[in-house]
N, C-alpha and C positions, 0 to 999 in steps of 0.2 A: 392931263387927260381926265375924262371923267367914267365913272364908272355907272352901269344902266343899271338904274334902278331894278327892275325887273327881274333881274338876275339876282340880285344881294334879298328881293324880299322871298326870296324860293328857299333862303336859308337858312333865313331869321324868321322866331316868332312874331306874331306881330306886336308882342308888347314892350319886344326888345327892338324890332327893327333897327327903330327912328335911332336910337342911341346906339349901336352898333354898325348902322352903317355910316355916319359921323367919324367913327373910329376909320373903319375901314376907307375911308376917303381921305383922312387925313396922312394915313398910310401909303397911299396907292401917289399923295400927291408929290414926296417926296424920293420915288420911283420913275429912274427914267422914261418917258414917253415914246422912244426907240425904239427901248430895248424891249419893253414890257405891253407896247399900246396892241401892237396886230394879236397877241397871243389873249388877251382879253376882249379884245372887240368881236373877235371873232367867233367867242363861244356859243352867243343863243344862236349861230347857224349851224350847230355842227351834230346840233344832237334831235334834229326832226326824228330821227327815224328809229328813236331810243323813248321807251316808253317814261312817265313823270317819274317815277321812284329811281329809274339807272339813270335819269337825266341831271337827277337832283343827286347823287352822289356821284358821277363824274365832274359833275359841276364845281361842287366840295374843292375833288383834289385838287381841281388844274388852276382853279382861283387862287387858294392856299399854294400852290406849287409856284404859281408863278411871282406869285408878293414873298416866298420864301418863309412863312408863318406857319405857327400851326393853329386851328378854331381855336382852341385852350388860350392862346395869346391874347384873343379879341376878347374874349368874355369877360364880364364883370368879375370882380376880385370874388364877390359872397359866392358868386359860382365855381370859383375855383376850390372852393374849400368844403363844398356840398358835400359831405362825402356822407357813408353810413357812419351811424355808430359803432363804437369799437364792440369785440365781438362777444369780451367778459362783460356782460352786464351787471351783473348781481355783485355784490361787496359783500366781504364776510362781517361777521358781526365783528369781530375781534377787527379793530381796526389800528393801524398805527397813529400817532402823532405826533412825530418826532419831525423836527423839518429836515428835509434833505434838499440840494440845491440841486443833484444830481449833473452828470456827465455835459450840460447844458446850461449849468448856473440858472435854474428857473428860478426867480422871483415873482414875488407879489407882494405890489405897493399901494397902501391906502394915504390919501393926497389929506392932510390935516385940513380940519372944517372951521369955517367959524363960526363963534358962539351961538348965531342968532339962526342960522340953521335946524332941521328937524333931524340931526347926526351929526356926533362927534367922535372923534377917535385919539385915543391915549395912547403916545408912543411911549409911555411907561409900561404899561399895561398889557400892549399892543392889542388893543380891545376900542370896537367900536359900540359906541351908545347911539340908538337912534331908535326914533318913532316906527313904530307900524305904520308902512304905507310909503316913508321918504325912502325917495332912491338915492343909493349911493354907488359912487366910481370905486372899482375897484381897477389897476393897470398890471397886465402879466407880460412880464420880460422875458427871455432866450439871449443867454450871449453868441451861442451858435443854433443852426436850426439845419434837421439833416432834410436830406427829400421829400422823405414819406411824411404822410398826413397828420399832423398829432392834435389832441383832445384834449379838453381841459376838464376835469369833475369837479364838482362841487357838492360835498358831503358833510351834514350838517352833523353832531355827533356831541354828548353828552361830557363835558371835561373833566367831573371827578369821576375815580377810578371804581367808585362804588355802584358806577350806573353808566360805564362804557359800554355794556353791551346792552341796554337797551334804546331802542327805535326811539327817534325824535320828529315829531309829528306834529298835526295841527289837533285845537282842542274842538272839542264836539260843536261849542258855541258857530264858532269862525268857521269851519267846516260845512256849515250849511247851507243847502241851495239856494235859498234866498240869497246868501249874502255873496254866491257865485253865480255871477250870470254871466252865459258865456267861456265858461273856466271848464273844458273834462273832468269828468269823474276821475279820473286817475291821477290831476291834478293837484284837487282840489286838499289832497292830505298833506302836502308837500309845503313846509313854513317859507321858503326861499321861493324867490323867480328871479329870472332873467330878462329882465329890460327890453336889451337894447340887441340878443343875437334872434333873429328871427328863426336859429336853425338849431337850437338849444331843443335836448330832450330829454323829460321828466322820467325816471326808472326808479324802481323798486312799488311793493306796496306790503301798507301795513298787514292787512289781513292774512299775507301770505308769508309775515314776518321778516320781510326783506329790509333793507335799509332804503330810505329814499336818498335817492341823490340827482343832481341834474349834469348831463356832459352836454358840450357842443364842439364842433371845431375848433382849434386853435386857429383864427386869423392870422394874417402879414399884417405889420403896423406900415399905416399910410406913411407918406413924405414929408420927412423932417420930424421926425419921431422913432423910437426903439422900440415903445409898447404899445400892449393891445388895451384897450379900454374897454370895460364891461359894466354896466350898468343892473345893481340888484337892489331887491326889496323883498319886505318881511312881510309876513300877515298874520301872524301871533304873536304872544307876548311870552317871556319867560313866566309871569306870574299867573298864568292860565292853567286853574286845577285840572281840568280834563286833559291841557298837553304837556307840555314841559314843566309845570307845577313846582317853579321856582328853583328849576334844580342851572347850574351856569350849564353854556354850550360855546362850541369851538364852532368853526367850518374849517374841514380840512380840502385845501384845493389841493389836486394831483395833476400832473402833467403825464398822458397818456399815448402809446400808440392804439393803432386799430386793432391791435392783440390783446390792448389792457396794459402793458409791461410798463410798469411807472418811472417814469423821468426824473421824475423831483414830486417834490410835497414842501404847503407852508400849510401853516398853521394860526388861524386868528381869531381871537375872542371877539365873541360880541352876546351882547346885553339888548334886549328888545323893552324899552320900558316907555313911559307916558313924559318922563323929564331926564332927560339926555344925559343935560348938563351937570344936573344935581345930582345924579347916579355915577359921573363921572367924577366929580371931585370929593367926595364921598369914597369911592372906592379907594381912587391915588392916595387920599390921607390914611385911611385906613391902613393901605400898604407901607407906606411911611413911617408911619406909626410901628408896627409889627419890627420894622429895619433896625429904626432907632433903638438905644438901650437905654432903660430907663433911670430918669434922674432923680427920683425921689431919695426920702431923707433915710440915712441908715440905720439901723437900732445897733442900738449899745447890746454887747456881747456881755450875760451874765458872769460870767466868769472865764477866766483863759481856760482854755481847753488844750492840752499837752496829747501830746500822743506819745503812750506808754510802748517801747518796743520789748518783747520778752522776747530773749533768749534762751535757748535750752541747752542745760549746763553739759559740760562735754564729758565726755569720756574717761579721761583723765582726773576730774573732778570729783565723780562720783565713784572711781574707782580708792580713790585715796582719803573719802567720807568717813572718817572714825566718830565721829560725833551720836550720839543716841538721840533715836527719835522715839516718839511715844506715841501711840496711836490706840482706839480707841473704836474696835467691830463690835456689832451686836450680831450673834450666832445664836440658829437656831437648833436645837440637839446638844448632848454631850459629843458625843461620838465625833460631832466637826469640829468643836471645840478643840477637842485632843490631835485629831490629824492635822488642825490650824498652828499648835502651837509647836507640834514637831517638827512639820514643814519650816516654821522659822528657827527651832534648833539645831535642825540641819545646816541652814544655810549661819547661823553662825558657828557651825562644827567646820565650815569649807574657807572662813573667816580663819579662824584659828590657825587650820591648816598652813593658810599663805603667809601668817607669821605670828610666831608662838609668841609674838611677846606683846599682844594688841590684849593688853586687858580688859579695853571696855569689852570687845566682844568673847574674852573670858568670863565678865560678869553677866552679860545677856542670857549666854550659856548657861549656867550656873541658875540663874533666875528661871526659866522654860525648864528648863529637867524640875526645878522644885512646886512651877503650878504644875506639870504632866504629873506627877508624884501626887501630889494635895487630891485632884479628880479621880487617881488610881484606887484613891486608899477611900 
């Protein structure tokens, strides 16, 4: 059977017509002719007496009703995923960047480049080097995917801890009209784009201190494949005084609902510089280097060095000390002099005590009463 044109173009715009009703005929042809032909043939006579707007959506149902579809079915896949942005726009300063794979196993994979290329990427490092201007694949995976609509972000974001919270942006140079033609102002501060999603939208701005960052729909991956493919590029340099002024940066990509509620998060370095390749093998050694432990020659040890342990004598020890010491204060006064030395004629008067027969501390004795005496007199 064939289906009348004139009826499929009341439903279609005209830019999609041609390509959608192609669909919808390939559809209609693998439907019995029996079962389905009077119920469609019949349609442009039934509605003379129904004005264009109820003509054009009874038309809708009973088309769809009777091929058993819903319009969502017929439509292009980028149509299916049009949706709005999610409804958290704004990103706090404080951001995480820790990866999480989330309840969905979300990944993201950068495909190794070769040499000769304007980008390269270090799966040591997990850091991509590339020029301003080359576009590079990035691929976002799901090992399961729920109903609802979900959003990928892309937030460019400062990697040492000493300048996490400030804004990364484009420098005043690159920034300017001239050198954006065609590009919104609100655009135009934003170091990242996206390629290849035509439905990609750029949020935050500097002036109002917000983070830039860009979301668009998560896509279904076409036929014979698992992921989605995104296509990005830079338009500033790390080494730009007015932007990023040599300081490293991450991009943290987030896997999002329309709520915002993050799914997952990865994390990847990248390096915007003028030689790719030289910045990349330069860095890897560096790191290498830092790993390694070094093999230089050892110096010779001036001398052994012992470790002295002091114990402090017990209890026992000094209890049972009959041995005389000699010691040697400088006081200032008589007066302390005299309370100095009776204080130690006491304590060997307590000496004595514990046993009469400790002569040294009979002679001690003996000695302190005769200077307390000498000072008296």
């Amino acid at each position: 059977m064939s289906f009348p044109e004139s009826d499929i173009s009341d439903l279609l715009d005209k830019a999609d017509s041609e390509e959608l009703y192609e669909k919808v005929h390939d559809i209609v042809n693998y439907v019995d002719d029996n079962s389905y032909s009077h119920g469609l043939q019949d349609i442009s006579d039934s509605f003379n007496t129904l004005d264009d707007v109820q003509a054009m959506e009874l038309k809708q149902e009973l088309i769809f009703s009777e091929l058993e579809l819903s319009p969502e079915a017929l439509l292009p896949q980028s149509h299916i995923i049009s949706q709005p942005i999610p409804r958290i726009l704004s990103v706090p300063m404080s951001v995480c960047n820790e990866d999480y794979a989330g309840p969905h196993i979300f990944e993201v994979s950068i495909i190794p480049n070769g040499s000769k290329n304007p980008w390269v990427y270090s799966t040591i490092l997990n850091k991509v080097f590339i020029d301003m201007g080359a576009h590079f694949p990035v691929d976002f995976r799901v090992s399961s995917r729920p109903s609802e609509t979900l959003f990928i972000r892309v937030l460019p974001a400062f990697s040492s801890l000493q300048y996490s919270q400030d804004l990364v942006y484009r420098c005043v140079q690159h920034e300017q009209p001239g050198l954006n033609k065609d590009v919104p102002d609100h655009v135009r501060q934003h170091i990242i784009r996206c390629k290849s999603n035509p439905n990609a939208q750029y949020l935050g701005d500097k002036k109002a201190n917000q983070r830039l960052s860009i979301v668009f729909p998560f896509s279904y991956p076409q036929t014979g494949t698992d992921a989605v493919r995104e296509m990005f590029f830079f338009v500033c340099k790390n080494s730009c005084p007015t932007g990023m002024n040599r300081k490293p940066i991450e991009i943290i990509f987030t896997l999002e609902t329309y709520e915002g509620q993050i799914l997952g998060r990865r994390i990847l370095n990248v390096r915007i510089c003028s030689c790719p390749k030289r910045d990349k093998e330069k860095e890897e050694k560096d790191t290498q280097n830092k790993d390694t432990p070094s093999h230089g020659k050892k110096r010779k040890l001036e001398g052994k060095v012992e470790k002295i342990e002091k114990k402090a004598p017990s209890v026992d020890t000094l209890a049972n000390d009959n041995n005389i010491h000699t010691i040697t204060v400088n006081l200032a006064g008589k007066n302390n002099v005299q309370q100095a030395l009776k204080y130690c004629q006491d304590l060997m008067a307590g000496e004595i005590m514990k046993k009469s027969t400790n002569t040294d501390a009979i002679a001690c004795y003996k000695k302190l009463q005769a200077q307390i005496d000498l000072l008296n007199s």
